[in-house]
C-alpha positions in Angstrom: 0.4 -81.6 -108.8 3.5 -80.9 -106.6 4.6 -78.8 -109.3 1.8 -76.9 -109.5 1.8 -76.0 -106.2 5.4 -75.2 -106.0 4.5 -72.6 -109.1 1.5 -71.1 -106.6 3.7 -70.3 -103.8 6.6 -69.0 -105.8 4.0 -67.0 -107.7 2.4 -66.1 -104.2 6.6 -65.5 -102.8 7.3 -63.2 -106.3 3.7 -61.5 -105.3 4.5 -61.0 -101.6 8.2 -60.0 -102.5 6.7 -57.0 -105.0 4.5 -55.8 -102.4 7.7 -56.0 -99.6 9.3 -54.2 -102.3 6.6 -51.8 -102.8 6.3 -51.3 -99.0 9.8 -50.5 -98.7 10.0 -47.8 -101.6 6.6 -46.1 -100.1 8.9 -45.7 -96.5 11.9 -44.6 -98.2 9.3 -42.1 -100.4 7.3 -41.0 -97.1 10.7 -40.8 -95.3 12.5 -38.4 -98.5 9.1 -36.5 -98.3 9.5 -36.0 -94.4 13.1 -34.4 -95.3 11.5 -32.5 -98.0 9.8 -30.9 -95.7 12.4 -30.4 -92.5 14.7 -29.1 -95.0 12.0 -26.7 -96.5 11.5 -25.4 -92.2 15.2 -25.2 -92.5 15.6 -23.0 -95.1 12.3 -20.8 -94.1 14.2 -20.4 -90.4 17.5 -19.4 -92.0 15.5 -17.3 -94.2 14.3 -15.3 -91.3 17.4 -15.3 -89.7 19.1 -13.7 -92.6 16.4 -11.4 -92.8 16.9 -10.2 -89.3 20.5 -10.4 -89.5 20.1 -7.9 -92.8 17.8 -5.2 -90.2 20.6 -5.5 -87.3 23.4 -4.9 -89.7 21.4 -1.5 -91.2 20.8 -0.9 -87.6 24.7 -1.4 -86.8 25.9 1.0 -90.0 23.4 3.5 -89.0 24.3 3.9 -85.3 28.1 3.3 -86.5 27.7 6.4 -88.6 26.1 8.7 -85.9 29.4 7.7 -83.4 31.4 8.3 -86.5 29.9 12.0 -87.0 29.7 12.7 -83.4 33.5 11.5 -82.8 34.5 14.2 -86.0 32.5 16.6 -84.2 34.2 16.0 -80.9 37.4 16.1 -82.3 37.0 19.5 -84.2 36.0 21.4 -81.3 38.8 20.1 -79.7 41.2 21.2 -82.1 39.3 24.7 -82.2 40.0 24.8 -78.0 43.4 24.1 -78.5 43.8 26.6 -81.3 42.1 29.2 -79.2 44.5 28.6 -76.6 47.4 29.1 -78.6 45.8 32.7 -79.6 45.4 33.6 -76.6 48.7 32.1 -75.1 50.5 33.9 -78.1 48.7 36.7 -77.5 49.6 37.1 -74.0 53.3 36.4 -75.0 52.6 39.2 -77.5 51.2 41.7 -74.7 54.1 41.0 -72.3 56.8 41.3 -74.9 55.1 45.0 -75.9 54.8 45.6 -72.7 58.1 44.7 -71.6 59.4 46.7 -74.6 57.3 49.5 -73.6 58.4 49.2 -69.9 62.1 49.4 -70.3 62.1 52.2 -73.1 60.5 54.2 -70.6 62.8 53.3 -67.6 66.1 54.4 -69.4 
């Protein structure tokens, strides 16, 4: 009779062990799942962040190209004021060497 119950409560200890064991995989299940899903927020999140990061950096290139256009613009009529300048500096060089030319022919 001892051994009889002996073999109950290492049948009920085997039984109670499988369900600890049971109880432990469905935390460690529940607890994977839980990360599942945080990792699944994660990725949505960084998801929209690229996305947004993608529109700002098509924003960037588009305004980077109007500074670019506007800056070649800039610096071509610059370059056609200093070449204008130059005409008419060399121009008035010109006008003073005839003139001066003309001047001292006529004073001799």
């Amino acid at each position: 009779m001892l051994h009889v119950l002996i073999g109950q409560e290492n049948g009920k200890s085997r039984l109670q062990q499988a369900q600890d064991d049971v109880e432990e995989v469905k935390g460690i299940m529940l607890d994977n799942m839980n990360k599942a899903d945080e990792r699944g927020d994660k990725l949505n999140d960084l998801e929209d962040r690229a996305d947004e990061l993608l529109e700002k950096s098509k924003h960037f290139e588009k305004t980077a190209n109007q500074v670019k256009q506007k800056k070649r613009w800039e610096n071509k009529k610059m370059k056609l004021v200093f070449i204008g300048v130059g005409v008419v500096a060399a121009l008035i060089i010109i006008g003073l060497i005839i003139f001066a030319i003309v001047n001292g022919k006529g004073g001799e």
